[in-house]
PLY file of the C-alpha trace (Angstrom):
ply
format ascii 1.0
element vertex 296
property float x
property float y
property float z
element edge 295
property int vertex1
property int vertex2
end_header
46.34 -38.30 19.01
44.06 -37.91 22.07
45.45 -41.13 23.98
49.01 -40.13 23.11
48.58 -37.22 25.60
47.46 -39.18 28.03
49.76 -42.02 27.99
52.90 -38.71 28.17
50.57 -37.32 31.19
51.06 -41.12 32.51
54.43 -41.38 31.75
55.67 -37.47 33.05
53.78 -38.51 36.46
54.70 -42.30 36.73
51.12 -42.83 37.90
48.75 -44.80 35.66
46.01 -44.52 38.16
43.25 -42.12 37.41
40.97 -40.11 39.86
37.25 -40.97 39.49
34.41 -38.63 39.90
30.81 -38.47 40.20
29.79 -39.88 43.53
26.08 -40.10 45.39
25.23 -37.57 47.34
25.49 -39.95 50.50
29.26 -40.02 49.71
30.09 -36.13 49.49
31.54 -34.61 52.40
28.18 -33.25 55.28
29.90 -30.13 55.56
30.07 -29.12 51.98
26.62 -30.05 51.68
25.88 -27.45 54.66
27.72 -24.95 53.01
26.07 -25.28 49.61
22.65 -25.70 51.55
23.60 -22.35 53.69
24.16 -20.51 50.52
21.78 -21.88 48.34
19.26 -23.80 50.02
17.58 -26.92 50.14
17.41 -28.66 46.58
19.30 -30.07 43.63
21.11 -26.56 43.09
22.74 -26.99 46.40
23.72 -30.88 45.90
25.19 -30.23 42.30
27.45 -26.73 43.95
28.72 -29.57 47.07
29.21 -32.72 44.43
30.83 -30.14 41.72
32.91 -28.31 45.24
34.06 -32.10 46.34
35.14 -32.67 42.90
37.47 -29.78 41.88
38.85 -29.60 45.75
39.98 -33.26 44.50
41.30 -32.24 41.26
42.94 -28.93 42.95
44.82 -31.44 45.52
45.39 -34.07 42.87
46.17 -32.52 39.89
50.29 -33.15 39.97
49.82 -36.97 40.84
47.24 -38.17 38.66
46.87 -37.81 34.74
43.35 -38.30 34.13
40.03 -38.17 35.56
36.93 -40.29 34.72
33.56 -38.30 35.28
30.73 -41.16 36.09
28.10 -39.41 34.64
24.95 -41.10 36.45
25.53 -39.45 39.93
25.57 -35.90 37.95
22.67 -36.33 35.79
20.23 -37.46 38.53
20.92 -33.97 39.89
18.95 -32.60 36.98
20.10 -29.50 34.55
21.63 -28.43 37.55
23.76 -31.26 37.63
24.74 -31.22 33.82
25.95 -27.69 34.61
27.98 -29.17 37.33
29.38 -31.85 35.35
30.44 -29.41 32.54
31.91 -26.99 34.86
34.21 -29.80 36.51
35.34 -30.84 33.03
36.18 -27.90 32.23
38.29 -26.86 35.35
40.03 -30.72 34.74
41.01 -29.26 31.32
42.35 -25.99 32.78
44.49 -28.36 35.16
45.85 -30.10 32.06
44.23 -33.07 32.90
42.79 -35.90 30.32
38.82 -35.56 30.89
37.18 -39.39 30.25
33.01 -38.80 30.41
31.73 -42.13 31.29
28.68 -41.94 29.69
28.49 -45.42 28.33
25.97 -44.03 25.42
24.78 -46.62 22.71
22.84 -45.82 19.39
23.39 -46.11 15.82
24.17 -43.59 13.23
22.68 -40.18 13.40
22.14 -40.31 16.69
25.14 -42.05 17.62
27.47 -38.44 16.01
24.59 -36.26 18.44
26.08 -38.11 21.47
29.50 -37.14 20.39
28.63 -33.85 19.69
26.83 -33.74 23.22
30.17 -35.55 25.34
33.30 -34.78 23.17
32.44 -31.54 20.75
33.40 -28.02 21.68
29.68 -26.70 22.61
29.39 -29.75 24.93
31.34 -31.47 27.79
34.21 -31.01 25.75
35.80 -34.06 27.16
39.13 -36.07 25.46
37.22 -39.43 25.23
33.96 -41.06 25.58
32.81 -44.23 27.00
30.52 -46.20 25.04
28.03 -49.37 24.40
28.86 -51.03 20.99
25.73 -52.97 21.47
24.63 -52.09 18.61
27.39 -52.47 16.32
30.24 -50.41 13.99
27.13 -48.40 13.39
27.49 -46.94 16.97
30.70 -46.48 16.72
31.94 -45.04 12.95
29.64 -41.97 13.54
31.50 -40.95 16.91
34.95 -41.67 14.86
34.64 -39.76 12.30
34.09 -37.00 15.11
36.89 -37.97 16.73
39.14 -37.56 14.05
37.78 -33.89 13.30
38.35 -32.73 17.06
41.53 -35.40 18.15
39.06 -37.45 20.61
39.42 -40.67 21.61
36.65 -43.35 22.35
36.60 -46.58 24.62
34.22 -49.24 24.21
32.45 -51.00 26.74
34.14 -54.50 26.23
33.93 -56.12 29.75
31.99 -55.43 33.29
32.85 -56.24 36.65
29.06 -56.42 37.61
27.49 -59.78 38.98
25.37 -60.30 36.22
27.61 -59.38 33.27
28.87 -63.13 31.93
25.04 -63.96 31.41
25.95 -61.75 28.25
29.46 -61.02 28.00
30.84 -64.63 28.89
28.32 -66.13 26.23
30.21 -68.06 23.64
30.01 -66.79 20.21
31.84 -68.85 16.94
35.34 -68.92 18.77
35.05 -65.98 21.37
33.09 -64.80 24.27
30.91 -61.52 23.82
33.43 -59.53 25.41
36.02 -60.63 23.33
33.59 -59.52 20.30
33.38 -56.50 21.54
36.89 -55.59 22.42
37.85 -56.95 18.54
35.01 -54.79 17.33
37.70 -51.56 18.67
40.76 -53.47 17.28
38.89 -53.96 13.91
37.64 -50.06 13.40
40.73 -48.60 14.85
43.54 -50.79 13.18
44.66 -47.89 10.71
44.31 -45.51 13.23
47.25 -45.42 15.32
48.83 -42.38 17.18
52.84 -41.98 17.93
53.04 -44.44 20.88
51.15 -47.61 18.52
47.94 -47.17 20.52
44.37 -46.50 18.63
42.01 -44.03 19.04
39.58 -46.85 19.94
39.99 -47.78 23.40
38.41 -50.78 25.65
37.15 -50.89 28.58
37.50 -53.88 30.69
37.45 -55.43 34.55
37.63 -58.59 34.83
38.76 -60.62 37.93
40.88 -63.02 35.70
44.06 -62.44 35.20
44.48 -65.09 32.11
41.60 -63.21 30.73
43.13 -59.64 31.21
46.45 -61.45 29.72
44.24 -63.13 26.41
42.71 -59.51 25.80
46.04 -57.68 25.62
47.39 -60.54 23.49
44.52 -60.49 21.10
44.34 -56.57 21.25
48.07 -55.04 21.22
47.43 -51.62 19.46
44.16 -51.07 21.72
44.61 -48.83 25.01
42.43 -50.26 27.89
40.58 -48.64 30.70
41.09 -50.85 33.35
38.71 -51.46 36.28
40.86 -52.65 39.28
40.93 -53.31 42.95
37.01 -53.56 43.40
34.57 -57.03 43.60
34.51 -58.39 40.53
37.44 -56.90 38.86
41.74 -58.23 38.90
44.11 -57.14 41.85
46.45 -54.15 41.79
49.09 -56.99 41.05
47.70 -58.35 38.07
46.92 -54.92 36.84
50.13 -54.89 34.61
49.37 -57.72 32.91
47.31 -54.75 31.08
50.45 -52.64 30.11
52.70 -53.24 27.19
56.68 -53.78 28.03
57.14 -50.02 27.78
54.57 -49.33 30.63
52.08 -48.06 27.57
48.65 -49.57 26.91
46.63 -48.92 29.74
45.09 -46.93 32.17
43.64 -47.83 35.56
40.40 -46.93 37.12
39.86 -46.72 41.07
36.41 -46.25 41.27
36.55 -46.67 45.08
38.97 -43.79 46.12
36.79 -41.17 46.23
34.60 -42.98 49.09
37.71 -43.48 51.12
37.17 -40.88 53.61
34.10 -42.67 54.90
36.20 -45.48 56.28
38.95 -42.64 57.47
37.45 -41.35 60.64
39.26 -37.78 60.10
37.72 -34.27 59.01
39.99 -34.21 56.34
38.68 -35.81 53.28
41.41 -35.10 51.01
44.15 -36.87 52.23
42.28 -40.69 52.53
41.44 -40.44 48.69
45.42 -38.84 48.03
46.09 -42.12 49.89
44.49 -44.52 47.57
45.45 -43.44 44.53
49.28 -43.10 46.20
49.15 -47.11 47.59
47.53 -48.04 43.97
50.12 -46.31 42.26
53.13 -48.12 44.02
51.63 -51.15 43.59
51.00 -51.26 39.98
54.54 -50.00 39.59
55.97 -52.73 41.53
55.77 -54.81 38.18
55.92 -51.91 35.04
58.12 -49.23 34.08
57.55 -46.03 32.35
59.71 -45.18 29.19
0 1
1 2
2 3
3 4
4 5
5 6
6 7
7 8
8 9
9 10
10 11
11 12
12 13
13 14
14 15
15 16
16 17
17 18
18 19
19 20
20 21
21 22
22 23
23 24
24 25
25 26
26 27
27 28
28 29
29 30
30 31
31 32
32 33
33 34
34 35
35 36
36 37
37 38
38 39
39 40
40 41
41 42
42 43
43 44
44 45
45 46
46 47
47 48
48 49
49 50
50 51
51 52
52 53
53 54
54 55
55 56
56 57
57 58
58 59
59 60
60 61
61 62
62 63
63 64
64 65
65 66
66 67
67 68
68 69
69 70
70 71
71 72
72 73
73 74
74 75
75 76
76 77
77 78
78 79
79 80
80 81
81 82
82 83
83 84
84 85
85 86
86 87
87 88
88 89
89 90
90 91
91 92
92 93
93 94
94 95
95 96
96 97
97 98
98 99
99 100
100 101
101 102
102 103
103 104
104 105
105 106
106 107
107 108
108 109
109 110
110 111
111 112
112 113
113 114
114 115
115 116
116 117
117 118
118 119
119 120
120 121
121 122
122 123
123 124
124 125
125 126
126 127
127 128
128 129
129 130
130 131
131 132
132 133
133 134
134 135
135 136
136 137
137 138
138 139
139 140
140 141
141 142
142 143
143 144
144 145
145 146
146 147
147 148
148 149
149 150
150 151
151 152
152 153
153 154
154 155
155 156
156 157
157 158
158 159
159 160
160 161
161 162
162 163
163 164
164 165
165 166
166 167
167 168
168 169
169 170
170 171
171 172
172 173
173 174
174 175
175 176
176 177
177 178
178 179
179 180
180 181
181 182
182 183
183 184
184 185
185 186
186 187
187 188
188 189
189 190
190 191
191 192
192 193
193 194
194 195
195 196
196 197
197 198
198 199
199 200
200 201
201 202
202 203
203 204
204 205
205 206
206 207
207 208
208 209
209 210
210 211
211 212
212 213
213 214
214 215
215 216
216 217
217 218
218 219
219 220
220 221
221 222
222 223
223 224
224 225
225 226
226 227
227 228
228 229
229 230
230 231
231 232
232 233
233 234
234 235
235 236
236 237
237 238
238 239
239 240
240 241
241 242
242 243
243 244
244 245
245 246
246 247
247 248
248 249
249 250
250 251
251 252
252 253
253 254
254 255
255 256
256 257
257 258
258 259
259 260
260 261
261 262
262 263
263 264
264 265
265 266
266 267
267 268
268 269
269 270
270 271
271 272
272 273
273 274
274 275
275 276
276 277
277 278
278 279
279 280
280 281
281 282
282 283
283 284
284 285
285 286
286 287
287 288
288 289
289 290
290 291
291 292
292 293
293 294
294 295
């Protein structure tokens, strides 16, 4: 199963940290954005070549310390077609690095046009990715459809459980019978993926969740123990590196953490060299989380 391959990629690097992509333009590096504007000109062509050039130099430096990467899709798709090609190429080189490829996509519909998204983010003739992030708004009927699909091609999915943005408990923290939204939404995966388990225990529904709680992160894995979580860390609204294991099962399984921020961290670095800053995140998150888990 797809999340049994990337809990071995976690376990063969002792790094549960993954390497986001899919920045703004503002945060790509000014001289690959010369050099794509020197050989192609002024335009979206020339902003998709630098973000896409940014992102695989990252991968190429990365590739032995992290197991997965998470594309953010919105900075890709506001480059136009241009930018879809982008985002396709840089899955694909992830996959020739052996990498786990998570599309952040966060897509929500129902039925029919729930299994195009699939298609579109996880099939062959599209991104080709090993999971998909998406809104369960809507329902099992958003999510079955994109299951079935995932069964066919070994994907993976993760549901949108719980946000880290200011606004997100005038939904998520709403009270509903017994539970909180989020807490609806994360049992929604549990529910659909309970006879679905791979080698390690772990479903092929995922969640994903930041929260800056820690007895919250602790009540989700209690209430959730065969789902794998994508968890949102070190950032506003979201728990510390050190309660990050509170995520993890006793084996060092479970989870997987997002650092959203690393790839911005040569902004703050002062040096030409933007490779090392972001190598430098991911490293300090890494020996933190591992501070409290191990990896069997």
């Amino acid at each position: 199963m797809s999340f049994d391959r990337l809990q071995k990629l976690i376990r063969t690097r002792k790094n549960p940290v993954a390497l986001t992509l899919g920045v703004p333009m503002e945060a790509v590096p000014p001289q690959l954005i010369d050099s794509s504007v020197d050989k192609l000109g002024h335009g979206t062509e020339a902003s998709a070549d630098a973000l896409l050039r940014f992102s695989t130099e990252l991968m190429d430096a990365l590739s032995s310390l992290i197991p997965a990467v998470i594309l953010r899709v919105p900075s890709w798709e506001a480059l136009g077609w241009q930018g879809r090609k982008a985002l396709d190429q840089a899955a694909f080189h992830a996959r020739e690095l052996g990498l786990f490829v998570i599309a952040d996509a966060r897509r929500g519909d129902a039925n029919a046009a729930a299994a195009a998204y699939g298609r579109t983010w996880l099939g062959k003739d599209g991104v080709n990715a090993d999971c998909l992030t998406v809104n369960a708004y809507q329902g099992s009927d958003a999510i079955e459809p994109l299951l079935e699909l995932c069964r066919t091609e070994d994907k993976c999915l993760l549901t949108v459980a719980r946000t880290s943005n200011p606004s997100a408990g005038e939904i998520q923290d709403l009270v509903s019978g017994d539970r909180v939204v989020g807490q609806a939404l994360g049992d929604l995966a549990g529910r659909l993926g309970r006879d679905d388990l791979g080698e390690m225990g772990y479903s092929r529904i995922g969640a994903m969740i930041a929260t800056p709680w820690p007895s919250d992160l602790r009540a989700m894995r209690k209430r959730l123990e065969r789902t794998f979580f994508l968890l949102n860390a070190g950032g506003d609204g979201e728990c510390t590196l050190e309660d990050a294991w509170y995520a993890f099962d006793k084996y060092g399984r479970g989870a997987l953490v997002a650092m959203d921020s690393a790839p911005f961290a040569w902004l703050t670095s002062g040096a030409a060299d933007y490779i090392s800053p972001v190598r430098s995140v991911i490293e300090d998150a890494r020996d933190t989380v591992k501070q409290f888990i191990t990896f069997l």
